[in-house]
C-alpha positions in Angstrom: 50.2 137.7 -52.0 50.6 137.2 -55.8 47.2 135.5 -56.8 45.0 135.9 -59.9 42.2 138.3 -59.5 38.9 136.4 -58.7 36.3 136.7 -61.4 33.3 138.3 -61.0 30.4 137.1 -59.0 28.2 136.9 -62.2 30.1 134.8 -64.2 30.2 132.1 -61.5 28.9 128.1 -61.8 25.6 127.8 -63.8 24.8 125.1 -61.2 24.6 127.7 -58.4 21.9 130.0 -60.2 19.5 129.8 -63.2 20.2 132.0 -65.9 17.7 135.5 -66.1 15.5 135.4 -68.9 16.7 138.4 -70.5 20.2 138.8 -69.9 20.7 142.0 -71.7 18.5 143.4 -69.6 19.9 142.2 -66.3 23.6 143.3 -67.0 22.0 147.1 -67.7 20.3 146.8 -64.6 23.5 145.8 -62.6 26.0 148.3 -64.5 23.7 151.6 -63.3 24.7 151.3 -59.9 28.6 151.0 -61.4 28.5 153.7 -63.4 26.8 156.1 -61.0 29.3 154.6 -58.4 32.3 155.7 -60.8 30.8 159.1 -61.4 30.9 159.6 -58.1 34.1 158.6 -57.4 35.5 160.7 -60.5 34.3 163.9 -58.6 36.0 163.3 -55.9 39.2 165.9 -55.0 42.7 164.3 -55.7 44.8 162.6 -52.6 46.2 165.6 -49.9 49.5 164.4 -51.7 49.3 166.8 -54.7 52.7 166.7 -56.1 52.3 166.2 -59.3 50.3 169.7 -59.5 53.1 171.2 -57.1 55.8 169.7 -59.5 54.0 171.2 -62.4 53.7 174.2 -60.9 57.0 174.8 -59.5 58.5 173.8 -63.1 56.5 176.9 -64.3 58.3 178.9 -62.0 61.8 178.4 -62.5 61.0 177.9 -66.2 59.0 181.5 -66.6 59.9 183.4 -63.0 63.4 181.8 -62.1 62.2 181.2 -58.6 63.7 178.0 -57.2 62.3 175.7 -55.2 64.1 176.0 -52.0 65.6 172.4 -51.1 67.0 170.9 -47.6 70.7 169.5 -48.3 72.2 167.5 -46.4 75.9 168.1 -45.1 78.8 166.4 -45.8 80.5 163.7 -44.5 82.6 161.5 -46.8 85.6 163.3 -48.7 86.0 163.2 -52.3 89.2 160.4 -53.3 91.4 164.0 -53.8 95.1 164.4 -52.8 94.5 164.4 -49.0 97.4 167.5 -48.5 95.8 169.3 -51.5 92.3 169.5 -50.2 93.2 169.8 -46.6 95.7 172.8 -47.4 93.0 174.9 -49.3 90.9 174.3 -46.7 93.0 175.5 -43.7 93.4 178.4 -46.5 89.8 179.2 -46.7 90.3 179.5 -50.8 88.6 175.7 -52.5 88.9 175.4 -55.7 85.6 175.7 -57.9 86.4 172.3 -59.3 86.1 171.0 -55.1 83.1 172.9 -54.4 80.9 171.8 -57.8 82.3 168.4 -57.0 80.8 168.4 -53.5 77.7 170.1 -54.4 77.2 167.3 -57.1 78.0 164.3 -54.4 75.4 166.0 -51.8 73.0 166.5 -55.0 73.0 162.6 -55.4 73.3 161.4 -51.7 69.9 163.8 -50.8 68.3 161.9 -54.0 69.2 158.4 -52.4 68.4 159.5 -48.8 64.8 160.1 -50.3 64.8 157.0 -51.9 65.4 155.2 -49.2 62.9 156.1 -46.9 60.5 155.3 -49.7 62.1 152.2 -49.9 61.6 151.8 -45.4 58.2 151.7 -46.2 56.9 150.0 -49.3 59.6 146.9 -48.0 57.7 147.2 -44.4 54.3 146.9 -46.0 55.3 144.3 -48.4 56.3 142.1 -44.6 53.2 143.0 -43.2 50.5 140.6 -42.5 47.2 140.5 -44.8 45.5 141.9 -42.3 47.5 145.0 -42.4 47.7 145.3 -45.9 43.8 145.3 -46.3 44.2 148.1 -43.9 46.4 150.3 -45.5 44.5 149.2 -48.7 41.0 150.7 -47.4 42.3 153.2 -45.1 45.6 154.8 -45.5 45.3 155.8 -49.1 43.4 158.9 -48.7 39.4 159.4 -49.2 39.4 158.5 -53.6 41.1 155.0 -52.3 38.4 154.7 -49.5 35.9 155.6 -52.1 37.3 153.2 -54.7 38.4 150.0 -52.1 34.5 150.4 -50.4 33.1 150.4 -54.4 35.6 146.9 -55.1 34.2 144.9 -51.7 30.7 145.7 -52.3 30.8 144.5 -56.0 32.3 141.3 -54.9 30.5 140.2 -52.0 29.7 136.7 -53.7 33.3 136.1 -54.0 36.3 137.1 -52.6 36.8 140.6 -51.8 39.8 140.2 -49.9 41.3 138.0 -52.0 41.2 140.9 -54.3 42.1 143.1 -52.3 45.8 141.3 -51.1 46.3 141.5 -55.1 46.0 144.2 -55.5 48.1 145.8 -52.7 50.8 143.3 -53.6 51.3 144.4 -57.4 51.4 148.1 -55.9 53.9 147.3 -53.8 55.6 145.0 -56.0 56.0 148.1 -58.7 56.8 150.9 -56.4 59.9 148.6 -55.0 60.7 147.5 -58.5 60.5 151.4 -59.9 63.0 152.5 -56.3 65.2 150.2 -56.7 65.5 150.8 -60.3 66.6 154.6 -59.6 68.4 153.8 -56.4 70.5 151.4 -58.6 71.6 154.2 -61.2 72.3 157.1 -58.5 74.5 154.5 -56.5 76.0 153.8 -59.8 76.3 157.5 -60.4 77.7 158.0 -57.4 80.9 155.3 -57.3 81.2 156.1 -60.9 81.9 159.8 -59.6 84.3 158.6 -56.9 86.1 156.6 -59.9 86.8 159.3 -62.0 87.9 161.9 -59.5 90.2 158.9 -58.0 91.4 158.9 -61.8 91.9 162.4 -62.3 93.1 163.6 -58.9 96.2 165.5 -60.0 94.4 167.1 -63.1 91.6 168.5 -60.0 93.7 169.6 -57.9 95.8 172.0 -60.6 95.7 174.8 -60.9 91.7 177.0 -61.5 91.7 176.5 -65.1 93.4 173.3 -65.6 91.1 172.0 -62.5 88.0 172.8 -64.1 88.7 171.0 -67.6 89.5 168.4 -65.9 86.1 168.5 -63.7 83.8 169.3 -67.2 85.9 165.6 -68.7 84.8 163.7 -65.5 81.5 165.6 -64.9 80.5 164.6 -69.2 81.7 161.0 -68.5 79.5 160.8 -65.6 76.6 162.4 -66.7 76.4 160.3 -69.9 76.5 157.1 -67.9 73.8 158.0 -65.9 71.8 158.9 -68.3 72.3 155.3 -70.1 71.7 153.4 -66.9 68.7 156.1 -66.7 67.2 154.8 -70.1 68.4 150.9 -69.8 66.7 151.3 -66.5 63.5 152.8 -67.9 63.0 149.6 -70.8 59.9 147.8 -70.1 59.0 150.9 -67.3 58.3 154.1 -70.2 55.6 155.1 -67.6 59.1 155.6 -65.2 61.5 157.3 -66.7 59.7 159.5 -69.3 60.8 163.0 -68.9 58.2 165.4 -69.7 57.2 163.4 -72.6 59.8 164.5 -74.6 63.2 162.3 -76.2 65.6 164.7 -76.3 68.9 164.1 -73.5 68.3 164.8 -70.4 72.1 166.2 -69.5 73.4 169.1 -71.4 77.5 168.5 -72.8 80.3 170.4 -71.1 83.0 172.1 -73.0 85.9 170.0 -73.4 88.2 172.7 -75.1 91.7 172.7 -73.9 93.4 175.4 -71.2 95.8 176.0 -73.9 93.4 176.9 -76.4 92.1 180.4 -77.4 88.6 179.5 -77.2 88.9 178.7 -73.6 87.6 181.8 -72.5 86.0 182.8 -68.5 83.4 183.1 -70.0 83.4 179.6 -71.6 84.5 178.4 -68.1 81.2 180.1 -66.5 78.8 178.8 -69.0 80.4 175.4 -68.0 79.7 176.0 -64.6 76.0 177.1 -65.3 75.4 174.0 -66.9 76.0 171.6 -64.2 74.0 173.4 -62.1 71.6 173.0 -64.9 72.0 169.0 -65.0 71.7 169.4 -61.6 68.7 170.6 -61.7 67.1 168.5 -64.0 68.1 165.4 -62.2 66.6 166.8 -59.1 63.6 167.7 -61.3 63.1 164.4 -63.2 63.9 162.0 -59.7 60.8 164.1 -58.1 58.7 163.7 -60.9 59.3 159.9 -61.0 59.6 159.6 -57.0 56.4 161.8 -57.0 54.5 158.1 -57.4 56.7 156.3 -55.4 57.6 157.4 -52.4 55.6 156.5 -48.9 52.7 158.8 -48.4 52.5 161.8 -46.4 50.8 161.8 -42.8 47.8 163.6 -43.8 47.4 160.8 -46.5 48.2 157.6 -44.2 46.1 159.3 -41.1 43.1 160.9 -43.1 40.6 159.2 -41.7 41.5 159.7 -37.9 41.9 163.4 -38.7 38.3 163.6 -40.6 36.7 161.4 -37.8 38.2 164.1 -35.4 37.7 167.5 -37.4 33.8 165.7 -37.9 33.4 165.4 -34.0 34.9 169.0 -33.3 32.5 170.7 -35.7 29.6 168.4 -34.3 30.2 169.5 -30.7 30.8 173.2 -32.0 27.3 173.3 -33.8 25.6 171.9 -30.6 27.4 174.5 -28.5 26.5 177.5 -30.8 22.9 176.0 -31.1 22.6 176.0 -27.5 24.6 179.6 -27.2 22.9 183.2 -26.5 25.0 183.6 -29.6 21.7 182.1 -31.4 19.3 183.4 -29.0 19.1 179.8 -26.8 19.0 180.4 -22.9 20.1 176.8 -22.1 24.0 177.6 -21.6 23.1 180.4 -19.3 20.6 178.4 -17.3 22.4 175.2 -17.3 25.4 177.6 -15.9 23.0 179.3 -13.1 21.6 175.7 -12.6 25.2 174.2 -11.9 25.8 177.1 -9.3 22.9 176.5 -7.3 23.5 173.0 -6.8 27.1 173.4 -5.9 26.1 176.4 -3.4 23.2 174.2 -2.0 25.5 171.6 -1.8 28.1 173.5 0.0 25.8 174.8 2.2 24.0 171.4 3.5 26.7 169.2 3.4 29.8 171.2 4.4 29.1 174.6 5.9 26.1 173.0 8.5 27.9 170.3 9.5 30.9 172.4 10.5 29.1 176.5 12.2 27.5 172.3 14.6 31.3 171.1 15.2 33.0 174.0 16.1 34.0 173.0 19.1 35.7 169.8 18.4 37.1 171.8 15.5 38.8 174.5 17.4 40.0 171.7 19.4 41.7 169.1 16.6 42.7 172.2 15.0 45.2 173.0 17.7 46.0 169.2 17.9 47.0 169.1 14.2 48.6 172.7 14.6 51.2 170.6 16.9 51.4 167.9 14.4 52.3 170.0 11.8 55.0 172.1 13.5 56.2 168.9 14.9 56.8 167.1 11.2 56.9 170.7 8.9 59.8 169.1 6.5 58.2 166.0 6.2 55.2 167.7 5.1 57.2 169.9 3.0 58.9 167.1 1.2 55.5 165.4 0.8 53.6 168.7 -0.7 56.7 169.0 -3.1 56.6 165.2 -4.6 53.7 165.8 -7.3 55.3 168.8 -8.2 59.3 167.0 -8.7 56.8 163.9 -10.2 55.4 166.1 -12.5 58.3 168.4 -13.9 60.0 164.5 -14.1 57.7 163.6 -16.3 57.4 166.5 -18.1 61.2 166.4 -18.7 61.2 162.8 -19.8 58.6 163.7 -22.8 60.8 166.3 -23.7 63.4 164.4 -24.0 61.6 162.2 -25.8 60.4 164.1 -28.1 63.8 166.0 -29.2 65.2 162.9 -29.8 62.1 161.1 -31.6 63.4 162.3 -35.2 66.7 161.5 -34.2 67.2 158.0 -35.8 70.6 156.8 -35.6 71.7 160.0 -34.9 70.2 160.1 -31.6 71.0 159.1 -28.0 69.9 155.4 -26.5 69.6 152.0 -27.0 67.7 152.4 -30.5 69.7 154.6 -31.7 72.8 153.0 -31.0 71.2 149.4 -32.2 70.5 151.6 -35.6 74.2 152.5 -36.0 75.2 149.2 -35.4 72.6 148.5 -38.1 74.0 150.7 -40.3 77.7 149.0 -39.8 76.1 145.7 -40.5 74.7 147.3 -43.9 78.4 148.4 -44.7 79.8 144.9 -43.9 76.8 143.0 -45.9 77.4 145.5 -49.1 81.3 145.3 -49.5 80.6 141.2 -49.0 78.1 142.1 -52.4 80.5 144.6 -54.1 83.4 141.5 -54.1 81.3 139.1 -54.7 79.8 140.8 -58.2 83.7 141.7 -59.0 84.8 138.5 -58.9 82.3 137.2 -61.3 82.5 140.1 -64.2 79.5 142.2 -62.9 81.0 145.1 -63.2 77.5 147.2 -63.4 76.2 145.8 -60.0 79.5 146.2 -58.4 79.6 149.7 -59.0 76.0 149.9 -58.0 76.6 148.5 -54.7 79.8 150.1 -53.7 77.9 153.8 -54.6 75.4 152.1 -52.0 78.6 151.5 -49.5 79.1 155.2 -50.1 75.9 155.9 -49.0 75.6 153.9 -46.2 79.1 154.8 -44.8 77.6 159.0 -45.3 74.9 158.5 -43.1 77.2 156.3 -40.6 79.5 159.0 -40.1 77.0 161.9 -39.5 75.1 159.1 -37.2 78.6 158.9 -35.1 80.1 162.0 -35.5 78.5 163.9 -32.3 78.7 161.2 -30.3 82.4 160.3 -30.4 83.6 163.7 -30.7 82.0 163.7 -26.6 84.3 160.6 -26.0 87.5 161.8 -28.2 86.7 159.0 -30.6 86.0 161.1 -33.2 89.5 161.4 -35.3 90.0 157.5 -35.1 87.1 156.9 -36.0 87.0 158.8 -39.0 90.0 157.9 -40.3 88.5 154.5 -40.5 85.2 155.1 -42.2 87.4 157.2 -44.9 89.4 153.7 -45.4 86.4 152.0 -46.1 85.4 154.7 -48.6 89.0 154.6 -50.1 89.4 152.9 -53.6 92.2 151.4 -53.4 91.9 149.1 -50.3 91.0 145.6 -50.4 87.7 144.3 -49.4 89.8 141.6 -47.0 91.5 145.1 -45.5 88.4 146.8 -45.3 86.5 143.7 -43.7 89.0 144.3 -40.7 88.4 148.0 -40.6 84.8 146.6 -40.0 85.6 144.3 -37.4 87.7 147.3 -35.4 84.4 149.6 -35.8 82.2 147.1 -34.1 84.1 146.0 -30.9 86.5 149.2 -30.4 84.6 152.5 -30.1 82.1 153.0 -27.4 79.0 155.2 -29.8 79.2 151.4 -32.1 79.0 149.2 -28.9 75.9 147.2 -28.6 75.6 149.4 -24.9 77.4 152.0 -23.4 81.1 151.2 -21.9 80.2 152.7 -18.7 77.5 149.5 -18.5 80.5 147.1 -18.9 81.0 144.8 -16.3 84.6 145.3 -14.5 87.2 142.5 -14.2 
């Protein structure tokens, strides 16, 4: 909710209050409490989410130890635009070329990026559509204790006016920035990444040569790439310094590749190898500097968003374990001993007046019903034996049902269900939605945001095909079907073509139905 910051309650109408007589000392009066307050809060530890320390740290490791920072990649799906019988018959060969592999590795480099921005993007877009209500909670409570601390400090000091008011906006230019600063970096890795797809479409006969000629060819495209990102990187960061500022410094962020012909004599292995090591190297520093920036972007951990809950509990534990230990013989306290002898004379007084009397008095009748329900018993034995056995089948039921719930919980589109399969369909709807964006910025000269948003078709069709892939491999969909998610990934096909590979995915495979086939009525 974008509305101007209310002012504070002391400089409100002069009809509401007379003036203090000495107003110099009034306002040192009311800033004490202020600046003890923001002492306070100053001493505070730093948010759970630490990664700016963690970043720092781990950049003095690999700069000073060469320990790397062990990272989860994400496998591939879409193919490179190569010559289709080139790369399939070097992989039925088990010998890729290094230009295919580096390629690869540099693709899954970009699409693990995006996949992080992403998710950051999920959540900043799901509290910028939440009610006010919610956002003054995440505001006060699900910004770690210093945001407590400061939030509590903000309401108190404008109890006269409008706290809340205040509150709403300030969690609406926080939101507003972190979406503007995602969407800033998502828009030059998308761009990275069709720009990628371009240039290996370009170059396709050059990388699939032979090892030397391959790998010029991949150091041209890899240098052409790299120096567009890095652009888009610093057209990106104008009027945002406090976003893309690498380490402080101004020097290029990319390292050149050697662009020395096969044919010449400085073309060396070792030449080649240096090459190699240095997109690696870019690598790494795009991984590095997208952390850095996404370190005060992205969504907030659990222990952040849930930090109260878990204090309140950890608070409650130690209460009741201080109690106990106070009351223990561990302290030299008899009250858990006698309350313990104290509970077993009641129940054994208890037993023996209100069970045990009442039965050595009906022994008789006893003896007697006993050998009644003796005949009862062998008369229905399986019905009784079904009966005993239904809380135990109940049980392991439900005990089977949460474990299937909870192997699938982290499943997302991936998984098995009606929300998963509504989230592929989702997915396919993103796809459609994006080419409709791609065409529509081609046909008016944008080439910039076209390329942005078919690197974002890229994406989305990646995570489609890893969503399906499991599932239509169990229905023998699975070659169809990915021979039409590589069309929509292909560069050459219209968007009018492509729209009707769209239209086949939604109503022709059973894992992109909006239910099961099975579930389909019969004619």
């Amino acid at each position: 909710m974008a509305t101007s910051p209310p002012q504070n309650p002391s400089s409100g109408d002069p009809s509401d209050a007379s003036p203090p007589q000495n107003p110099s000392l009034a306002a040192a009066a009311l800033d004490v409490p202020a600046r003890a307050w923001r002492s306070l809060v100053a001493r505070l530890p730093p948010l759970p989410d630490s990664s700016g320390l963690l970043a720092a740290v781990s950049d003095l490791q690999r700069r000073y130890f060469g320990v790397r920072r062990p990272r989860r990649r994400r496998r591939a799906a879409l193919p490179l635009p190569l010559r289709p019988k080139a790369a399939h018959s070097a992989r039925i060969a088990g010998e890729m070329p290094k230009a295919f592999v580096i390629l690869d590795d540099v693709v899954q480099h970009t699409l693990t990026n995006l996949h992080s921005i992403h998710k950051s993007l999920q959540f900043w877009q799901a509290k910028a559509e939440g009610t006010n209500s919610q956002k003054v909670y995440f505001m006060i409570f699900e910004r770690g204790p210093r945001a407590f601390a400061d939030a509590t400090y903000q309401t108190l000091t404008r109890l006269g006016s409008t706290p809340v008011q205040y509150i709403l906006h300030s969690a609406s230019d926080m939101v507003s920035t972190k979406l503007a600063a995602l969407l800033s970096m998502q828009h030059c890795l998308a761009a990275f990444l069709a720009e990628v797809h371009s240039e290996v479409d370009k170059c396709r006969e050059g990388l699939t040569a032979n090892s030397d000629k391959s790998l010029h060819t991949l150091f041209i495209v890899l240098n052409t790439t790299f120096s567009k990102l890095e652009v888009s990187l610093k057209n990106a960061g104008e009027g945002q310094d406090e976003l893309f500022t690498h380490d402080g410094n101004s020097h290029e962020l990319f390292g050149k590749l050697p662009e020395v012909d096969v044919e010449s004599p400085e073309w060396t292995e070792a030449l080649s190898t240096d090459g190699i090591s240095l997109i690696y190297q870019n690598l790494e520093k795009l991984d590095s500097f997208l952390s850095s920036q996404l370190s005060s972007h992205k969504r907030p951990n659990k222990l952040t968003i849930y930090w109260l809950p878990y204090t309140c509990g950890a608070l409650g534990l130690s209460v009741c374990s201080l109690w106990l230990l106070r009351h223990s013989s561990l302290m030299g306290s008899p009250d858990i001993d006698n309350w313990i002898q104290d509970a077993k004379e009641s129940v054994a007084g208890f037993w023996d007046e209100h069970v045990e009397k009442p039965i050595q008095k009906l022994k008789l009748d006893l003896e007697s019903g006993l050998l009644e329900m003796d005949q009862i018993l062998r008369a229905n034995a399986i019905n009784f034996a079904v009966l005993a056995a239904l809380p135990a089948f109940g049980l392991s039921l439900l005990l089977l049902m949460l474990l299937r719930t909870w192997i699938w919980r982290d499943q997302g589109a991936e998984g098995r269900g009606n929300i998963a399969r509504c989230q592929r369909r989702l997915l396919l709807v993103d796809v459609e939605r994006r080419l409709m964006e791609f065409q529509h910025y081609k046909d008016n000269g944008m080439e910039e945001e076209a390329r942005c948003k078919f690197g974002l078709v890229l994406y989305t069709l990646d995570r489609l095909c890893k969503a399906v892939e499991s599932h239509a491999k169990e229905t023998g969909e699975w070659l169809s079907l990915r021979e039409d998610i590589f069309d929509l990934a292909k560069l050459d096909m219209g968007t009018p073509d492509k729209m009707i590979v769209v239209s086949r995915l939604k109503w022709m495979y059973n894992c992109l139905l909006p239910f099961s086939s099975s579930r389909l009525p019969r004619l």
